[in-house]
Backbone as a printed PyTorch tensor [residue, N CA C, xyz], in Angstrom:
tensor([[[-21.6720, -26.2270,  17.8600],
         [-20.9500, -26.6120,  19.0610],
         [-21.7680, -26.2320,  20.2840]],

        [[-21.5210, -27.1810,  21.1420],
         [-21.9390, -26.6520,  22.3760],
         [-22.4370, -25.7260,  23.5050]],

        [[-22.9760, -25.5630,  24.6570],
         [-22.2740, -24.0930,  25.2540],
         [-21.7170, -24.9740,  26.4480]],

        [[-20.9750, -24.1690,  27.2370],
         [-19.8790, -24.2900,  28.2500],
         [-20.6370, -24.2510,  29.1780]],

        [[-20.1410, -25.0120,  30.4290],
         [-21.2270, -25.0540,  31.7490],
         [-20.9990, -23.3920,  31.9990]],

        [[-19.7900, -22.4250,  31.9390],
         [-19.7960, -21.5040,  32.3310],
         [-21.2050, -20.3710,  31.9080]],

        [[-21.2130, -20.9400,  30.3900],
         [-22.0630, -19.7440,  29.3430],
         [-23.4440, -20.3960,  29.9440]],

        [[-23.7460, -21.4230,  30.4530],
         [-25.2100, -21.8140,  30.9220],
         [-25.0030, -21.3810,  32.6770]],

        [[-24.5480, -21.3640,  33.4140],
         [-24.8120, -20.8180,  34.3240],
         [-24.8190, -19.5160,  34.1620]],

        [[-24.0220, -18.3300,  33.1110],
         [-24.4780, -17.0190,  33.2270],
         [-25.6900, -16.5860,  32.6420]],

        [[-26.4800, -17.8280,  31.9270],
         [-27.9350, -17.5080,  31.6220],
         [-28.8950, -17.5180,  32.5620]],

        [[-28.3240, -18.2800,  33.4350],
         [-29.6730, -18.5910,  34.5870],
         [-29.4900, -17.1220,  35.8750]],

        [[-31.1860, -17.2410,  36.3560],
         [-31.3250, -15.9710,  37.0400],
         [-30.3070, -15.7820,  38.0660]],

        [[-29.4780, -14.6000,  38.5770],
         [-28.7660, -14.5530,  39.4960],
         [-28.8100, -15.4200,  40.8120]],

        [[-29.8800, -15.5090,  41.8210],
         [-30.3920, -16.0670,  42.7900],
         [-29.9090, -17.5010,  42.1350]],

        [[-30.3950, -18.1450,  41.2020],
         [-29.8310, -19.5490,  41.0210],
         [-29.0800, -19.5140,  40.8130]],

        [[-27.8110, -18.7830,  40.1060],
         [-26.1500, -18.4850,  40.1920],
         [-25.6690, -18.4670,  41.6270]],

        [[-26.2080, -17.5110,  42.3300],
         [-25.8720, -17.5370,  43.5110],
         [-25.6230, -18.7790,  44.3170]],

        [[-26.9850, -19.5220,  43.9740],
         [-26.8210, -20.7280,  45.1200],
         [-25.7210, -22.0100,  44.4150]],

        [[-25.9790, -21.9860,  43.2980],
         [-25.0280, -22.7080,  42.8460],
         [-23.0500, -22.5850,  42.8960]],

        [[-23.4190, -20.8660,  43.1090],
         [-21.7720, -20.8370,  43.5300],
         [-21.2770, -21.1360,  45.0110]],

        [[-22.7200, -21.0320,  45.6660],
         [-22.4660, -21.2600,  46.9110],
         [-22.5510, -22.8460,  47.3410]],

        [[-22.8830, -23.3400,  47.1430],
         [-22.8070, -25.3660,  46.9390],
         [-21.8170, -25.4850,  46.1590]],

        [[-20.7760, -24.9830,  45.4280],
         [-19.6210, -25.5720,  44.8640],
         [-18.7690, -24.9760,  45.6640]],

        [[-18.7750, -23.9390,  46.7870],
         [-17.8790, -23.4350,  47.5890],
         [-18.0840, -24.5600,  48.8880]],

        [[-19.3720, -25.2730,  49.2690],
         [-19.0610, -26.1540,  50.2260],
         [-18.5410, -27.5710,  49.7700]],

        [[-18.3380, -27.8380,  48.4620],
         [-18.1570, -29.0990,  47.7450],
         [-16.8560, -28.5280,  47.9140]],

        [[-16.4430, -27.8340,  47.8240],
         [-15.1460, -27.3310,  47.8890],
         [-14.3600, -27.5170,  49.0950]],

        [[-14.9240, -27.4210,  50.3680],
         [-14.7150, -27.8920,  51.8180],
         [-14.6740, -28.9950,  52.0680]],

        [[-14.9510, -30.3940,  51.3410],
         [-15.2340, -31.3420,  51.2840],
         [-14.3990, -32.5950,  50.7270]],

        [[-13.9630, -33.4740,  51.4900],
         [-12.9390, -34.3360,  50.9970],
         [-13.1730, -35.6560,  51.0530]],

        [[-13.1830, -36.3310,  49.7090],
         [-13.3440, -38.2530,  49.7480],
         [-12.4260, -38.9170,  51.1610]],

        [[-11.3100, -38.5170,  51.4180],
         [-10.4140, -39.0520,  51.6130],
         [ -8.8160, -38.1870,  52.5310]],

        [[ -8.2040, -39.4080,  52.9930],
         [ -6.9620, -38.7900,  53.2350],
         [ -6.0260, -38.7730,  51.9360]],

        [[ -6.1100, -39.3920,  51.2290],
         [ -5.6450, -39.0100,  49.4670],
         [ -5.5870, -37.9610,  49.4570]],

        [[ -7.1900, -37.3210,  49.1050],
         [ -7.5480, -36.2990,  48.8700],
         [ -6.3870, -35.0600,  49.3400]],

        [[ -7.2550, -35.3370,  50.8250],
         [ -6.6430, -34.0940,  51.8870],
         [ -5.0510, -33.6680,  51.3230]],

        [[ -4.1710, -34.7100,  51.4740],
         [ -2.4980, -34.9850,  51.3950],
         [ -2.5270, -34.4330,  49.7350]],

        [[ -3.0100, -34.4520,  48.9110],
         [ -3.2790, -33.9820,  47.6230],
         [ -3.2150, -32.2900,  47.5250]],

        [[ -4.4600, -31.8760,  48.5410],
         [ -4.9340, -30.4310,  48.8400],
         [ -3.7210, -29.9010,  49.2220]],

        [[ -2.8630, -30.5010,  50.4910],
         [ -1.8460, -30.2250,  50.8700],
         [ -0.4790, -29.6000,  50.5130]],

        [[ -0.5330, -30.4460,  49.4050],
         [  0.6830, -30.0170,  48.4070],
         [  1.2480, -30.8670,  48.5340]],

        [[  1.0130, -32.6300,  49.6810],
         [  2.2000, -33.1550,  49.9380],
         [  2.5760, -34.5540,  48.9070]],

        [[  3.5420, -35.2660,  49.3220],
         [  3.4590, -36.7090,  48.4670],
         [  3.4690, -37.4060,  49.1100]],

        [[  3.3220, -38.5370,  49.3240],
         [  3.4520, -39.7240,  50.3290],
         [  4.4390, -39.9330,  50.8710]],

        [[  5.8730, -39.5960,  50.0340],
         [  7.0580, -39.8780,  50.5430],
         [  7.0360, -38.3530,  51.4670]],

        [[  6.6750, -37.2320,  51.6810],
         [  7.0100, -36.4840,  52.2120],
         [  6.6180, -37.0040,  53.5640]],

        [[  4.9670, -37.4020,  53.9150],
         [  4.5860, -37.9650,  54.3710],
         [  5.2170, -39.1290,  55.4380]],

        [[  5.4710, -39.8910,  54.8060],
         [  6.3250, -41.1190,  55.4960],
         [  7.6780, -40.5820,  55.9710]],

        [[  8.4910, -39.4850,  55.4460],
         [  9.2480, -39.1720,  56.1550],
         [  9.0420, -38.4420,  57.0740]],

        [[  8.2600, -37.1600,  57.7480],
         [  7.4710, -37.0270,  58.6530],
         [  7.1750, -37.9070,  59.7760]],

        [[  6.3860, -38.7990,  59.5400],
         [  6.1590, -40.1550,  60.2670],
         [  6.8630, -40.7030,  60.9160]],

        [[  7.9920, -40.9800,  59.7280],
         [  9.1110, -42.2450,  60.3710],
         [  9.1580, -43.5300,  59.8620]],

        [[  7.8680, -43.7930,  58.8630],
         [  7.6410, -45.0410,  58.1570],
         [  8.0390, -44.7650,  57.1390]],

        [[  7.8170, -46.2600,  55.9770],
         [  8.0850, -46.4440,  54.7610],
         [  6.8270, -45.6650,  53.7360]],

        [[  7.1940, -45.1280,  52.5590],
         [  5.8920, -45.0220,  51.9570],
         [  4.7170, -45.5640,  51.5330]],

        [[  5.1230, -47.2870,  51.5270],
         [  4.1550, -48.0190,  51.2340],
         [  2.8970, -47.9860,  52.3110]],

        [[  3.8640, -47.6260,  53.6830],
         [  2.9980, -47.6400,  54.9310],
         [  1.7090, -46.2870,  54.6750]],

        [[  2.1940, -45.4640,  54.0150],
         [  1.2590, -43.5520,  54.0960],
         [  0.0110, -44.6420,  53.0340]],

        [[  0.3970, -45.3040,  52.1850],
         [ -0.2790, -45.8260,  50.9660],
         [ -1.1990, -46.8850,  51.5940]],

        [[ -1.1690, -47.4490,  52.2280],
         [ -1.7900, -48.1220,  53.3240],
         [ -2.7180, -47.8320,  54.4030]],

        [[ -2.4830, -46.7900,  54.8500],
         [ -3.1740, -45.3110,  55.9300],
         [ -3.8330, -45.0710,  55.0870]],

        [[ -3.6950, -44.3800,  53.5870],
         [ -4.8080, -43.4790,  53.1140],
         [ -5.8920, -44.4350,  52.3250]],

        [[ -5.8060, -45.8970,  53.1930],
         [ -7.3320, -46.6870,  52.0000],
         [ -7.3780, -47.2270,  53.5100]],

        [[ -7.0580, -47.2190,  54.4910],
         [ -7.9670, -48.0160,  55.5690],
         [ -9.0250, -47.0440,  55.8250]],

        [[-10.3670, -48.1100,  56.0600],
         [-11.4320, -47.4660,  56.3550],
         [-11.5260, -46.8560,  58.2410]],

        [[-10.6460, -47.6780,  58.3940],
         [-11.1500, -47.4540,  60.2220],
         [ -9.1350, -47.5790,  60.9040]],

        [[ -9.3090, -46.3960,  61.7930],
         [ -7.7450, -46.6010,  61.9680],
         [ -7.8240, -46.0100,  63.6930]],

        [[ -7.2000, -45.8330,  64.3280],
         [ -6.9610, -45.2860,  65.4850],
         [ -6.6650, -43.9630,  65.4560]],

        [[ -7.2190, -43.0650,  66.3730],
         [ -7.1610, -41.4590,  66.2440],
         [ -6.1840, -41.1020,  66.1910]],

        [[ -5.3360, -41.9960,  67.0430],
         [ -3.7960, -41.2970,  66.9850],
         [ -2.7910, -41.3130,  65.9140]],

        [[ -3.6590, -42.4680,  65.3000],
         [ -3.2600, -42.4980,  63.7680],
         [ -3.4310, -41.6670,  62.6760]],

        [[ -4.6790, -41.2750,  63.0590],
         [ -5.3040, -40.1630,  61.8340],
         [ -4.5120, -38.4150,  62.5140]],

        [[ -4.2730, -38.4410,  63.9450],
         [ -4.1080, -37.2340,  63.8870],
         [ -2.7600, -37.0940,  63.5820]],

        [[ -1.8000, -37.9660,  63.5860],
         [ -0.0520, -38.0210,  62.9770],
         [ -0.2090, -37.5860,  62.0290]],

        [[ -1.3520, -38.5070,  60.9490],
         [ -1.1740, -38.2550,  59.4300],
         [ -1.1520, -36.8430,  59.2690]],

        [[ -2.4470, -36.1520,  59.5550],
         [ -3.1130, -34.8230,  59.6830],
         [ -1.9110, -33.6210,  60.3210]],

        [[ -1.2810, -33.6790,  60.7880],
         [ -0.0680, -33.1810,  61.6410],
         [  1.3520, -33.0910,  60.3070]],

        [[  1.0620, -34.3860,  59.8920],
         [  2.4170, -34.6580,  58.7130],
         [  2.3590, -33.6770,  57.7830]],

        [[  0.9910, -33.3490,  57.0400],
         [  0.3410, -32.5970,  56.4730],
         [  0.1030, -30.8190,  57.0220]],

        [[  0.3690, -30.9050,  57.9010],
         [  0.4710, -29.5810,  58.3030],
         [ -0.8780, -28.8980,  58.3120]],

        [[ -1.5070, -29.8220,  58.8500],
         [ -3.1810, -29.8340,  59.6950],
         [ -2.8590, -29.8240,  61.5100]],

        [[ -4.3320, -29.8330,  61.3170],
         [ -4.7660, -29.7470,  62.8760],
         [ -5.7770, -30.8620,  63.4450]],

        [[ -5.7380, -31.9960,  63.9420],
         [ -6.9250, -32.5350,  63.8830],
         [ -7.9150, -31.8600,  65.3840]],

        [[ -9.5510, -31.6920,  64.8440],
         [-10.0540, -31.4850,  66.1360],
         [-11.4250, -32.4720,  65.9710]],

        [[-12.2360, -33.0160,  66.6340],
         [-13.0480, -34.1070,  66.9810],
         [-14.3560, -32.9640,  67.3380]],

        [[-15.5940, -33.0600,  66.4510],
         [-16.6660, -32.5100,  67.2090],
         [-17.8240, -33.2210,  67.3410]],

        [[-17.9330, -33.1880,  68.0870],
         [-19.4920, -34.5200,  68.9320],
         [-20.8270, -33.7320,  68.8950]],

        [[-21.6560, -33.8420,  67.9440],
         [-22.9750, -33.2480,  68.2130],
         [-23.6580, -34.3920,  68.6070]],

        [[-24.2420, -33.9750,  69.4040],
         [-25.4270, -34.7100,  70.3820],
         [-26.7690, -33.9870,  70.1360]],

        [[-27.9810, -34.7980,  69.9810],
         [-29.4360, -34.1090,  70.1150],
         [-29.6580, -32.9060,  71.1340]],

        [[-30.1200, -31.5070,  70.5640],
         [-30.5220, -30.6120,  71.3300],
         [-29.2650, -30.0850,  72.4430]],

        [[-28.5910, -30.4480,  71.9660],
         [-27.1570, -29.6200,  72.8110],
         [-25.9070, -29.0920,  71.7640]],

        [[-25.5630, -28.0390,  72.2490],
         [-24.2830, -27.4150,  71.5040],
         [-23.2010, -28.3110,  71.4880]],

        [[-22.6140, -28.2880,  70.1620],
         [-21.7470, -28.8660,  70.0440],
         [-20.5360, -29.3860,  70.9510]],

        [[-19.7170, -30.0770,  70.6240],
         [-18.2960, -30.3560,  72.1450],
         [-17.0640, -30.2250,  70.8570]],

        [[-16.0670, -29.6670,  71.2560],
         [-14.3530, -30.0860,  70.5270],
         [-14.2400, -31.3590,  71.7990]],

        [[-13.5210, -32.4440,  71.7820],
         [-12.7160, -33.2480,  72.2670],
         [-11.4840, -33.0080,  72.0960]],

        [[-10.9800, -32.2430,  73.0120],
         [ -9.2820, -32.1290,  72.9650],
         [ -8.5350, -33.6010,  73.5910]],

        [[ -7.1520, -33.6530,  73.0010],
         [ -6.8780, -34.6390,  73.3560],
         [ -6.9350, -35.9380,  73.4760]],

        [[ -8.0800, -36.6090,  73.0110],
         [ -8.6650, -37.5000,  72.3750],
         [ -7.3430, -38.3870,  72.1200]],

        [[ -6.6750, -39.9510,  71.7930],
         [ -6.1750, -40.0430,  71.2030],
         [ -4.2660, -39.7890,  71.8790]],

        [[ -4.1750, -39.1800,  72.3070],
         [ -3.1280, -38.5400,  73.3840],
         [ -2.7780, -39.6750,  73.9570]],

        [[ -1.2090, -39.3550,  74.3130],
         [ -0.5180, -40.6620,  75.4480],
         [ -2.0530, -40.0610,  76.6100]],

        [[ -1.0890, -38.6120,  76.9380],
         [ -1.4820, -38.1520,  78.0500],
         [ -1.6890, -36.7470,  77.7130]],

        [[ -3.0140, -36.2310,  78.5000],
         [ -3.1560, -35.0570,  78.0540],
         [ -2.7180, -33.6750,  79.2200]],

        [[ -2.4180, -32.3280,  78.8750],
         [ -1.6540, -31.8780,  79.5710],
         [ -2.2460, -31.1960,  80.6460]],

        [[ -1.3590, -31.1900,  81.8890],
         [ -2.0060, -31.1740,  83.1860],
         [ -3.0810, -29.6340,  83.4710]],

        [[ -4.1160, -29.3910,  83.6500],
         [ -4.6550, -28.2930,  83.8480],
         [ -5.7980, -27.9060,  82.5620]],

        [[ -5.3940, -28.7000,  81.8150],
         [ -6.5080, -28.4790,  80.5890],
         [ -7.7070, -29.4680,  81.2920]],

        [[ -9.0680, -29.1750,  80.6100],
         [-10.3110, -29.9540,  80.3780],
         [ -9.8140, -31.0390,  79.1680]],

        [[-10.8040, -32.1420,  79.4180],
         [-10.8950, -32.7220,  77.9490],
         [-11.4590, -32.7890,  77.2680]],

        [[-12.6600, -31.9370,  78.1760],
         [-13.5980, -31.5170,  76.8170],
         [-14.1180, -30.1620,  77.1790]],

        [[-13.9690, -29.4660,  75.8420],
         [-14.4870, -28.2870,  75.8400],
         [-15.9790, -28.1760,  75.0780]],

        [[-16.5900, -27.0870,  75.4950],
         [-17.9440, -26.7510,  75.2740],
         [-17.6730, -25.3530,  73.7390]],

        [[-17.8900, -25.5930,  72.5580],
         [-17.9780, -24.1240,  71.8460],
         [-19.0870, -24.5730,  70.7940]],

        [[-19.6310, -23.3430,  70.1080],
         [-20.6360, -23.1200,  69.6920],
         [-20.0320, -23.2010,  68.1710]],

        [[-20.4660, -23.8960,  67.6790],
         [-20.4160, -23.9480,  66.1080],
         [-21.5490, -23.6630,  65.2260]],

        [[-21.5200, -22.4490,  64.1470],
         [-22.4360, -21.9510,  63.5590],
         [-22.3640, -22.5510,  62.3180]],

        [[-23.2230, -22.8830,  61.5160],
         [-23.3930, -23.2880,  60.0930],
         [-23.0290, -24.7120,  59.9110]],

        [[-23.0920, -25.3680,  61.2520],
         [-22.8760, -26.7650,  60.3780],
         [-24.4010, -27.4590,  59.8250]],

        [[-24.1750, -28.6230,  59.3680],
         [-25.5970, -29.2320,  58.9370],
         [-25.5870, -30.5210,  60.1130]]])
């Protein structure tokens, strides 16, 4: 019989254990989809659509369009008991959050865009 991916990764040298646990911890951060996400969530579609205000066929519909309106994606993300935030990297400059994005209207005294420093992205 076989060996187990487990029993072959505890053969290989630590340092290559290492990196390999560490690339399945960012595969781990990582999602195909709003399926996915709503999956991670714990939620169902019908939880979803009731949230919303729509039918379920409608959540089933949302989670295969390729291209949707922000304000669309950030409801979904919200239904789910997320946060949506927007980050804009540009060449040779620190990153931006876009608050508000997507918004009827955004609230009086805020920026709409903020400046923060994000470490470790690729």
């Amino acid at each position: 019989m076989g060996r187990s991916l487990d029993e072959i990764i505890a053969s290989l040298p630590r340092d290559q254990q290492e990196q390999i646990e560490a690339r399945y911890e960012e595969l781990k951060q990582e999602v195909e989809g709003l399926r996915e996400l709503r999956q991670i969530a714990g939620k169902a579609q019908a939880d979803i659509a009731t949230a919303l205000n729509i039918k379920q066929p409608s959540v089933s519909k949302i989670e295969k369009q390729a291209d949707m309106y922000l304000s669309t994606l950030r409801s979904y993300v919200e239904a789910i008991g997320g946060k949506l935030e927007l980050t804009v990297k540009l060449p040779a400059r620190p990153a931006f959050t876009i608050h508000h994005l997507g918004d009827v209207a955004a609230p009086a005294g805020k920026p709409t865009v903020a400046r923060r420093k994000v470490v470790g992205l690729r």
